[in-house]
N, C-alpha and C positions, 0 to 999 in steps of 0.2 A: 572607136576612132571615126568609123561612121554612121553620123546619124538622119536618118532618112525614112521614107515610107515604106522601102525594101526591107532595111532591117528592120523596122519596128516588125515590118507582118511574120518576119523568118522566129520571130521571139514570141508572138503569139501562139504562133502555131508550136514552137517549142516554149516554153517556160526555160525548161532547165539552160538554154542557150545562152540566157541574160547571164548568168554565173558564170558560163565560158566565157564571155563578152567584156568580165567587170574587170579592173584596174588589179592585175594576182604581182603589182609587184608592193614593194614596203615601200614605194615611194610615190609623189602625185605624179598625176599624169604628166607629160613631158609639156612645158610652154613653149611659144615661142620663142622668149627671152633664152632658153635654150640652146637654141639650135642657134641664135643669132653668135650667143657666145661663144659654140666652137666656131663656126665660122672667123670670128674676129679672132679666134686665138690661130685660129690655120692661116691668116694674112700677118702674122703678128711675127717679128723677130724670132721668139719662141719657138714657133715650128717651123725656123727653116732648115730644118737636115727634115721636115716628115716629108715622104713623096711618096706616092704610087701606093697609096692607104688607103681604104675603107672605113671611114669614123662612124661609126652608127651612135646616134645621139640618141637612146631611146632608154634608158634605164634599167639595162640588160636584159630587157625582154626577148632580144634576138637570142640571146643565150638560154632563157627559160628553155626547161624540159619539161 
């Protein structure tokens, strides 16, 4: 998610970190287009009973074990 000069040298020095690092869910990484869309859906008729929620828009990675 970040990519930089920090992380590249922390991959260097470890190899194996890239593979902790790569994309471990069955789906593409999360786009913008994303996030735009829950947004639009949380302004939207649709969720007006949702309140005082936590939406994590990330392809259940927060939930990976």
């Amino acid at each position: 998610m970040a990519v930089n000069e920090v992380a590249a040298g922390f991959i260097a020095m470890d190899p194996q970190l890239s593979n902790a690092m790569a994309n471990a869910l069955p789906v593409p990484m999360v786009e913008p287009e994303d996030i735009s869309n829950a947004i639009l859906w949380l302004v939207s008729d649709d969720a007006r009973y949702v309140t005082g929620v936590t939406l994590p828009v990330d392809a259940g990675f927060s939930n990976k074990k």
